[in-house]
Residue, then its C-alpha position, 0 to 999 in steps of 0.5 A: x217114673x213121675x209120681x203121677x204115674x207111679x199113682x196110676x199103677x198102683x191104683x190100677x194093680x188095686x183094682x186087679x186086687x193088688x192090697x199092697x199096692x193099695x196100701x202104697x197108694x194110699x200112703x201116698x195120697x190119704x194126707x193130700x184128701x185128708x187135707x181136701x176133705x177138712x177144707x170142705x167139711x172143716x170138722x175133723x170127726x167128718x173129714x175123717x169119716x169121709x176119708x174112711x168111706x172114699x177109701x173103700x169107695x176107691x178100693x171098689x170102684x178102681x176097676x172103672x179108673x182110667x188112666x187116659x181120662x184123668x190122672x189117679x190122684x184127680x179120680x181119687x179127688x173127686x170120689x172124695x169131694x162127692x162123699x164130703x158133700x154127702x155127708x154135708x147134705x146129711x148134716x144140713x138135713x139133720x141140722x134141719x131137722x132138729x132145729x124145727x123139733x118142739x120139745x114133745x117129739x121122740x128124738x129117737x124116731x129123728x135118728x140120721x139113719x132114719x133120713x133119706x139124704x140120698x140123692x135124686x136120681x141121676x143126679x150122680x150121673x148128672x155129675x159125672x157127665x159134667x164131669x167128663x165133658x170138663x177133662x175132655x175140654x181141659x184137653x185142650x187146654x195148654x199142658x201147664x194150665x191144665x196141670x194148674x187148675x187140676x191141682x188147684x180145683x180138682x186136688x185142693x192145693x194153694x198157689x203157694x204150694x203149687x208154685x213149689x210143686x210146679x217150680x215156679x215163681x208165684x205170679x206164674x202160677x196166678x198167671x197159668x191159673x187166670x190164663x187156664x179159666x179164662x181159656x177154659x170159659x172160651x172152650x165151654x163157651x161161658x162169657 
C-alpha cells in the first residue's frame, strides 16, 4: 500500500471517529502543513495556530473527504492554506486598524475579536467551486504532471524535493511541471 493510500484510510477511519487512526495521520502529515503554513504566514506563533485549528477542522469535516476527488494529503493542504489565509486577512485588518489609531482611542474597544474578518458570502463556496473545477480538469492531465503540480502547488514541496519524492533528475520535474501548467492552461482554455 502506497503512503497515498494508507493517508486516505486513515483519514477516512478519522471521519468514522477512529482517534488513533487520526493520531497516525497526523503524525504522518502535521510537519509536511506545518512546513506549507510557515511559507504562508512566515511567523512561527501563526503557522502554529493555523496547524492547531486545520487539525480540528480536519477532525470534523473528515466525513466530507472523498477519495475518488483528491487524494488525502491534497484535501488536508487546502484546509489548511484557507485558514493560513484567514488568519493573514485578520492580521492585515488589524494591522489596518492600528496603524490608523490616534493616540486618544481605547485600544481595548479595537480588540481582534471585535473585527469582523470573516468572509463575504459565498466566497468559501466560490473557492471550492474553483476548487473542484481545477482537480476535474487535472484528470486530464498526464499522471506524472499531475502528481507534480499537486505536490508542488497544492502540498507546497520544491523541485528538489520532489525530484527525490518522485526519483527523478531535477530537470524532469521542472519539465512535467512546465509541460503540466502549460497543458493545464489548454484545458481551462487560459492563453
Amino acid at each position: 500500500m502506497s503512503s497515498a493510500q494508507q493517508l486516505d484510510q486513515w483519514l477516512t477511519a478519522a471521519a468514522a471517529g477512529d482517534r488513533r487512526a487520526f493520531a497516525q495521520l497526523y503524525a504522518a502529515t502535521s510537519g509536511r502543513l506545518f512546513a506549507l503554513l510557515l511559507r504562508v504566514l512566515v511567523r512561527r506563533e501563526l503557522a502554529e495556530e493555523a496547524l492547531q485549528d486545520s487539525y480540528v477542522r480536519i477532525w470534523l469535516k473528515a466525513a466530507s473527504f472523498d477519495p475518488q476527488r483528491s487524494g488525502a494529503l491534497t484535501w488536508m493542504a487546502s484546509i489548511a492554506r484557507h485558514r493560513a489565509l484567514d488568519l493573514l486577512r485578520a492580521c492585515h485588518a488589524e494591522d489596518a486598524l492600528t496603524d490608523n489609531i490616534d493616540d486618544g482611542i481605547d485600544d481595548a474597544r479595537l480588540h481582534p475579536a471585535w473585527i469582523d474578518t470573516r468572509e463575504r458570502p459565498g466566497e468559501r463556496a466560490e473557492q471550492d467551486q474553483a476548487l473542484e473545477r481545477l482537480q476535474r480538469c487535472m484528470k486530464h492531465m498526464d499522471p506524472a504532471q499531475r502528481r507534480a503540480l499537486e505536490l508542488a502547488f497544492f502540498d507546497g514541496y520544491t523541485h528538489e524535493e520532489l525530484a527525490r519524492i518522485m526519483n527523478v533528475p531535477l530537470g524532469t520535474v521542472k519539465g512535467r511541471i512546465r509541460r503540466g501548467l502549460a497543458r493545464l492552461r489548454g484545458i481551462i482554455g487560459i492563453r
